[in-house]
C-alpha positions in Angstrom: -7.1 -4.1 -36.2 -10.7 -3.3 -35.4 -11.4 -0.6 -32.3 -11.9 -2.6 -29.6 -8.1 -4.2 -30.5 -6.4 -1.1 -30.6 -8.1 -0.1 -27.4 -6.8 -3.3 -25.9 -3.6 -2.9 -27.4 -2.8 0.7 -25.4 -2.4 -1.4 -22.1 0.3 -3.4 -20.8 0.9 -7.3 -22.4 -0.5 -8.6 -18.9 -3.1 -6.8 -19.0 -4.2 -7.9 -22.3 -3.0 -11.2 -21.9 -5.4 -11.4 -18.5 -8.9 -10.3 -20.6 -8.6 -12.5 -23.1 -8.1 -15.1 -20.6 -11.7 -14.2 -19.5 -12.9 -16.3 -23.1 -14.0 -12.9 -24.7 -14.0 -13.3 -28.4 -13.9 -9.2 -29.8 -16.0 -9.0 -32.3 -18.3 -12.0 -31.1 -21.0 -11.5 -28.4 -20.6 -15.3 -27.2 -20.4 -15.4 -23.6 -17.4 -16.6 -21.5 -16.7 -19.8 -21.1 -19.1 -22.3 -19.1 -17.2 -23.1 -16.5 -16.2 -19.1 -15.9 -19.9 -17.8 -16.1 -19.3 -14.3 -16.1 -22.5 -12.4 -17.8 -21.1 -9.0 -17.1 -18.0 -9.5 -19.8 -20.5 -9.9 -23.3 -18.6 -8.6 -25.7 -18.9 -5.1 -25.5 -16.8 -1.8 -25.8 -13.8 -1.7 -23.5 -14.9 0.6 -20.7 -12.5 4.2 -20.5 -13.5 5.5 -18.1 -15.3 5.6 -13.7 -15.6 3.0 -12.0 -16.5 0.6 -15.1 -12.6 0.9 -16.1 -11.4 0.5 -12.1 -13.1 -2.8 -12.5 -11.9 -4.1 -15.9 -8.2 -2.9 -14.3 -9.4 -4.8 -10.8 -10.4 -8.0 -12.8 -7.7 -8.4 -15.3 -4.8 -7.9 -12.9 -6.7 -10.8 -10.4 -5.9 -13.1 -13.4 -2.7 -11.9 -14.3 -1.2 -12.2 -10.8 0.0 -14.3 -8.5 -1.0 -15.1 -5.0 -1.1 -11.7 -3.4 0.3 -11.1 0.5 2.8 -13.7 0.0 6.3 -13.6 1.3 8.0 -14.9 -1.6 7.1 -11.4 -3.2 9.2 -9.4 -0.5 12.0 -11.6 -1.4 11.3 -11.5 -5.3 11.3 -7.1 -4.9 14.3 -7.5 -2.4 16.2 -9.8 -4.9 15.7 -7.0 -7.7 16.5 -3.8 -5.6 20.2 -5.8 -4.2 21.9 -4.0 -6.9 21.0 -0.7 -5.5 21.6 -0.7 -2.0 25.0 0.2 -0.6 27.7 -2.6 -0.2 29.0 -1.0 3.1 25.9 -1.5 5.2 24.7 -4.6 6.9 20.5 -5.0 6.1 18.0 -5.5 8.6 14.6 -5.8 7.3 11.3 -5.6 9.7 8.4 -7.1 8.1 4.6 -8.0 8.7 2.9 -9.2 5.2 -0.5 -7.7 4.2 -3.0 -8.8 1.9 -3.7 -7.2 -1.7 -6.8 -5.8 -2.6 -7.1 -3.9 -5.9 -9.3 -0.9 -5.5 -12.6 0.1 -7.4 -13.1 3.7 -7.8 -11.5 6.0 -5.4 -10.9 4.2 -2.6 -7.0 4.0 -1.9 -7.0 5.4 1.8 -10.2 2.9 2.9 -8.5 0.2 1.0 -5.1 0.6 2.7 -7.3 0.6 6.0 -8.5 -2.6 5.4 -5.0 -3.8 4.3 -3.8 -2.4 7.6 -6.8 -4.0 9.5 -5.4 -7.4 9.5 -1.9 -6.7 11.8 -4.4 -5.2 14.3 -5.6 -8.2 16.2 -9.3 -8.4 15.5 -11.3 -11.3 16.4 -13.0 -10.7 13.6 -12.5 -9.5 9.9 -13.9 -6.3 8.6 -14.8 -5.7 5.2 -13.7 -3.5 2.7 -17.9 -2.8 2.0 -18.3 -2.6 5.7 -15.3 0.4 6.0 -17.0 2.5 3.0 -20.5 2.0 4.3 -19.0 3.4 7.6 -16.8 6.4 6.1 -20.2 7.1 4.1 -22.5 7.4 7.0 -20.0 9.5 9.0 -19.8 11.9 6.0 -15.8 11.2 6.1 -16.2 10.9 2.2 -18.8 10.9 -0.7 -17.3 8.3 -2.8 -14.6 6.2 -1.2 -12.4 9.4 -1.5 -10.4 10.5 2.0 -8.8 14.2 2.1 -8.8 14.5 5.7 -6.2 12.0 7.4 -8.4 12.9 11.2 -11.4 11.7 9.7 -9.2 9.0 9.0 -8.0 8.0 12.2 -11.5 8.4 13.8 -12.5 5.6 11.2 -10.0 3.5 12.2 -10.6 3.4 15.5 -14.1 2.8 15.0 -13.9 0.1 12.9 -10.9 -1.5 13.9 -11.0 -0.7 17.8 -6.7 0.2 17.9 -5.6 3.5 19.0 -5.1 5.8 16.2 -1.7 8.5 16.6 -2.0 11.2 14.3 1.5 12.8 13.2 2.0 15.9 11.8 4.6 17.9 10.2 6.2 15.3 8.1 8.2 11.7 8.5 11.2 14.0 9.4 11.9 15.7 13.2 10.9 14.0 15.4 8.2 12.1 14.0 11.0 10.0 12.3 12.1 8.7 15.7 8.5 7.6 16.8 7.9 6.0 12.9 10.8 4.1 13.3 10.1 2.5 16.5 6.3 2.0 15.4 7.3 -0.1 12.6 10.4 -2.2 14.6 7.5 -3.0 16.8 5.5 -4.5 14.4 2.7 -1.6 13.3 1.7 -0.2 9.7 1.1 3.1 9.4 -1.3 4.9 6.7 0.9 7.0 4.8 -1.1 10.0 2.1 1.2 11.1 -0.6 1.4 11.8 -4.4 1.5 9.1 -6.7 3.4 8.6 -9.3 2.8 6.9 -12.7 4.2 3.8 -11.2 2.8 3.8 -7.8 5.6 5.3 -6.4 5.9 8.9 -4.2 6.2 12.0 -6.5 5.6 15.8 -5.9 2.7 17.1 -8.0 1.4 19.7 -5.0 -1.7 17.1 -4.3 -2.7 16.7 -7.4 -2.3 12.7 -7.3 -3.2 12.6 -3.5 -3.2 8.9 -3.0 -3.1 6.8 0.2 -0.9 3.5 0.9 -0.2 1.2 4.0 3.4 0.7 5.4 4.0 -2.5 7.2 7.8 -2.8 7.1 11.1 -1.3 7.0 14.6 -2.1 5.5 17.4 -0.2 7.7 20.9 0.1 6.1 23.3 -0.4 9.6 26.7 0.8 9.8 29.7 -1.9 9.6 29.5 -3.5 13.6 25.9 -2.0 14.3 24.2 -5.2 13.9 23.0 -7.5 16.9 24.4 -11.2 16.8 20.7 -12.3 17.9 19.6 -10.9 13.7 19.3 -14.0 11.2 20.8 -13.7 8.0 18.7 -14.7 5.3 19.3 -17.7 3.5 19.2 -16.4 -0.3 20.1 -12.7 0.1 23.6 -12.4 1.5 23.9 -9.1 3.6 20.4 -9.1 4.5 19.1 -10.0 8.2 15.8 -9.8 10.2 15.7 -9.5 13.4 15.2 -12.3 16.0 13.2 -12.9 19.4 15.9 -11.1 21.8 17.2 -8.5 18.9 16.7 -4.9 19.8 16.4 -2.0 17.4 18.7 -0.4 16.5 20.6 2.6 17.6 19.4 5.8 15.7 23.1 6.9 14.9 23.7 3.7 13.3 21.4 3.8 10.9 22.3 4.8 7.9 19.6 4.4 5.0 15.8 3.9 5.2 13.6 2.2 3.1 9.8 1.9 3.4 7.9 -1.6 2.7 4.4 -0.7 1.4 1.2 -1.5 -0.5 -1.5 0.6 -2.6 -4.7 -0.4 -3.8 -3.6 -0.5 -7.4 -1.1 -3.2 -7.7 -1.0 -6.4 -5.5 3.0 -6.2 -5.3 4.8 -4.4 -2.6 6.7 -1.5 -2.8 10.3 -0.5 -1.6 10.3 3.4 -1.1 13.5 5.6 0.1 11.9 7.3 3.3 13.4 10.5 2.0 10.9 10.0 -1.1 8.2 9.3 0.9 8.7 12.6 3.2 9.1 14.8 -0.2 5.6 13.9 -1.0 3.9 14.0 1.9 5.2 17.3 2.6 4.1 18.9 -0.4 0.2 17.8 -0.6 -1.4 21.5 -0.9 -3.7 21.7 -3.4 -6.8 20.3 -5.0 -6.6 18.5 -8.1 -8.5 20.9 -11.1 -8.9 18.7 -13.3 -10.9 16.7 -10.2 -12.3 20.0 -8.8 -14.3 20.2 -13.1 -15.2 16.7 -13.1 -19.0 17.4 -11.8 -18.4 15.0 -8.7 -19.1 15.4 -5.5 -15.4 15.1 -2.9 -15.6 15.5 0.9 -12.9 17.9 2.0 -12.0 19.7 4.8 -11.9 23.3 6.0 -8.6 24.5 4.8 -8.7 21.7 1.7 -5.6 19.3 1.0 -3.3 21.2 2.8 -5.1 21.0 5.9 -6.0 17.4 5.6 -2.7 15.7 4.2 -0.1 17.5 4.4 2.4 16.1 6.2 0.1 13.9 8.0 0.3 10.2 9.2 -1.9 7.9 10.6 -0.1 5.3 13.0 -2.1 2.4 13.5 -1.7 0.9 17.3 -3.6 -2.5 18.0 -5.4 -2.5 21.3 -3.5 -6.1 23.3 -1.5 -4.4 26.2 -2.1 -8.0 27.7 -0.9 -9.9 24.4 2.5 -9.8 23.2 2.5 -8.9 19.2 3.9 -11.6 16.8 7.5 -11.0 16.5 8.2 -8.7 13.0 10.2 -11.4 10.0 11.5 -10.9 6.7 11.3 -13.2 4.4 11.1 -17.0 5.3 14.8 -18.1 5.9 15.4 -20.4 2.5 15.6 -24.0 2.8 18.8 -25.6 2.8 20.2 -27.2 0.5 
C-alpha cells in the first residue's frame, strides 16, 4: 500500500469511493478525465489539513451524495429513527426543507445562515460569498468563524431583511414556549452548540462550538391530543403533519420533542432530542486551546464563548405581515397504491 493509499484508506468507504470517482490514478500524475476537467486534482498528496482538506471533504461528499434538500431524506431519517420513538404517542411532524451546502473552512454559523435564508421570502437569493464578504467587512468574524450569536442576528437582518429575536438563557423556560410556536409557524432558527463526532449536540464546555439551522420539529402527542384536520402519512403509520385548518398543539399534550436540523458538514438532516440540544447549548463557556495555539486570527467577544453562545438563539422572522407563509409539511404523502 503506498502512502497516499493508506491516507485514503483512514476515511470512510464513501469517501474513498467518491475520489477515486474523480479519475485520479495515485501514483500517476494524469489528469482527470476529459469530460471532468478538473486541473486542481493532479495527482498529488492528499491534503491533512485548512481549508485544502475542508475542500477535498466538500468535493468528495458532492459525489457521494444524493440530491441534497430533498424530502425523500426526511422520510429516509424518519423511517430509521421509527424504532426509537415511543409507541404510545401519536407524531406530528412540522417541516420546511432547506438546501445542503457543505462548508469550506470555518464557516458553519454563515453557512446555516444561508441555509436558513431560503424560508425567508427574499426576492432574491443571497450567496454564501456574499454573507462572508459581509460578516468580514463588519468585523463579525476573521475567517468565516461566528462566536457572537448578536453579531449574528445583526447579519441576518442585514442580509436577509427578516427580523432577527435573540433568546437567551437556553431552549428551556420560557424560551421553549416561543421556539415551539416559531417553528409550528413555519421559521428556522440558528441554533450554536457543541458538536459531536457525528454532527450531533455534545457537551465539551465550547470546545466544538459549532452552528446548525432548525427548520422543523417532530412532537410526540398524547393518545386523543391530535387534531382530525392532521394527515397521516402514507408510509409511516403513527406519523401526521399538520393540515391548512390544524392548530398546534396544546403545550400539556406534548409529550416528546425532536428537533429537524442541518450543519454544514453533511447534506443529511438531523433528528435531535430538544433535551440534547438544550444540554449543549447551555454549556458553551470556553474557548477551544487547542484553537486559542493555532496562530489564527478568531473574532470574539468581550466576555469570550460564554458571553456570545451560551445559551443563545437566533430566531429567524421573514418580514410578509401582508403574505401568508406556505403552510409547514412533512414528508410528501406516499402515492397510492
Amino acid at each position: 500500500m503506498t502512502n497516499q493509499e493508506a491516507i485514503l484508506h483512514r476515511y470512510p468507504a464513501p469517501l474513498r469511493q467518491a475520489a477515486f470517482g474523480f479519475g485520479v490514478r495515485l501514483g500517476s500524475s494524469r489528469l482527470p478525465h476529459k469530460s471532468r476537467p478538473l486541473a486542481d486534482w493532479r495527482c498529488q498528496p492528499l491534503p491533512t489539513y485548512g481549508l485544502d482538506k475542508a475542500k477535498f471533504f466538500k468535493a468528495a461528499l458532492e459525489r457521494a451524495a444524493p440530491a441534497p434538500g430533498s424530502r425523500d431524506d426526511v422520510r429516509e431519517l424518519l423511517s430509521r429513527r421509527k424504532s426509537s420513538f415511543s409507541g404510545h404517542c401519536k407524531w406530528l411532524l412540522y417541516n420546511r426543507a432547506v438546501p445542503s451546502l457543505i462548508q469550506e473552512g470555518p464557516q458553519c454559523g454563515l453557512v446555516a445562515l444561508w441555509m436558513a435564508g431560503s424560508l425567508l421570502s427574499l426576492s432574491q437569493d443571497v450567496s454564501l460569498e456574499r454573507i462572508v464578504q459581509v460578516a468580514l467587512e463588519r468585523g463579525y468574524t476573521a475567517q468565516g468563524e461566528m462566536f457572537s450569536a448578536a453579531d449574528m442576528a445583526q447579519l441576518a437582518e442585514e442580509l436577509f431583511q427578516c427580523r432577527a429575536e435573540l433568546l437567551s438563557g437556553g431552549l428551556e423556560g420560557e424560551n421553549r414556549g416561543r421556539i415551539l410556536h416559531h417553528l409550528t409557524a413555519g421559521c428556522p432558527f440558528l441554533l450554536p452548540y457543541d458538536e459531536d463526532s457525528n454532527h450531533e449536540p455534545c457537551r465539551r464546555r465550547g470546545y466544538k462550538a459549532h452552528w446548525a439551522v432548525v427548520s422543523g420539529l417532530l412532537l410526540g402527542l398524547r393518545g386523543g391530543a391530535l387534531s382530525p384536520a392532521c394527515q397521516e402519512d402514507g408510509e409511516i403509520a403513527g406519523l401526521f403533519r399538520p393540515g391548512l385548518a390544524c392548530p398546534p398543539p396544546a403545550p400539556e399534550d406534548v409529550l416528546e420533542i425532536y428537533l429537524l436540523s442541518k450543519q454544514g458538514k453533511s447534506w443529511r438532516p438531523q433528528l435531535w432530542s430538544y433535551r440534547q440540544a438544550h444540554e449543549s447549548n447551555a454549556q458553551l463557556t470556553d474557548f477551544c486551546p487547542k484553537r486559542a495555539g493555532d496562530g489564527k486570527a478568531y473574532v470574539v467577544p468581550a466576555g469570550g464563548v460564554r458571553a456570545g453562545l451560551c445559551g443563545k438563539t437566533v430566531l429567524l422572522h421573514p418580514r410578509t405581515a401582508q403574505r401568508a407563509l406556505p403552510q409547514p409539511a412533512g414528508p410528501p404523502p406516499a402515492p397510492e397504491r
